[in-house]
N, C-alpha and C positions, 0 to 999 in steps of 0.2 A: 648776661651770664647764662651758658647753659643747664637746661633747667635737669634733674638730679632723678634717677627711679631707683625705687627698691633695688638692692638685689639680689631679691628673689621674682621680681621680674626680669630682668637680665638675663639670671638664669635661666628662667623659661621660656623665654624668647631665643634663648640658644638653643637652646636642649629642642624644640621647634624647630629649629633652622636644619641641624644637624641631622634630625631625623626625616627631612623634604620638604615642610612646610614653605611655601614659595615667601620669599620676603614683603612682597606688596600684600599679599592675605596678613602675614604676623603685623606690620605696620600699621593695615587700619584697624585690627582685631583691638589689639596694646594702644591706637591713638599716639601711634612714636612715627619720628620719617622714616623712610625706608635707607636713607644715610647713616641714622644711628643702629639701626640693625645691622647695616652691611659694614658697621665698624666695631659691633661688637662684638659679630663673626670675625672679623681680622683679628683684635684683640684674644680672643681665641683662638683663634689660629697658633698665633706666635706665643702664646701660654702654656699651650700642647706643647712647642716645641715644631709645630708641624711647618712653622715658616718665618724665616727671619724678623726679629725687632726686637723692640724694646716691651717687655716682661711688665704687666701688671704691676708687681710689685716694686719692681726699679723706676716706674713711672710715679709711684707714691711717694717713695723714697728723696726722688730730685725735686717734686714738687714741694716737699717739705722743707728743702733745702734751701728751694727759690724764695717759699714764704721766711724762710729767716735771715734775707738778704744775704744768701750764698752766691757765690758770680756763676756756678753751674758746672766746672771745672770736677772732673770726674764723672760725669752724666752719660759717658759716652759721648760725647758729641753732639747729642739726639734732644740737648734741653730745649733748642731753639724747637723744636718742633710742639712743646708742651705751653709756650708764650702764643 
């Protein structure tokens, strides 16, 4: 199971990234891989608006759907990628 941070680490890890902080500095500073920052820059990214996907909150949304033995239909398309 991927393991879970604050977020208000998340946020500051972004708000870091945003501002130039190189990702391999933020990574060992936070003890995160440099995977989960350069995904929660993309996650951001596409929250802004700034680049296609699936929305934070529509990612909650389906996930919640999937835990209540929902088939995923409506997800956009995009559920198999949250499996």
């Amino acid at each position: 199971m991927p393991r879970r941070y604050p977020p208000e680490v998340r946020r500051q890890v972004i708000e870091l990234a945003r501002s130039g902080t190189r990702v391999k500095q933020l990574a060992a500073t936070f003890a995160i891989s440099e995977a989960t920052v350069y995904n929660w820059i993309k996650q951001d990214r596409i929250d802004r608006g700034e680049i296609e996907g699936l929305k934070s909150s529509r990612v909650k949304w389906c996930s919640s759907l999937v835990g209540g033995g929902f088939s995923g239909s409506g997800c956009g398309g995009e559920l198999v990628h949250l499996l």
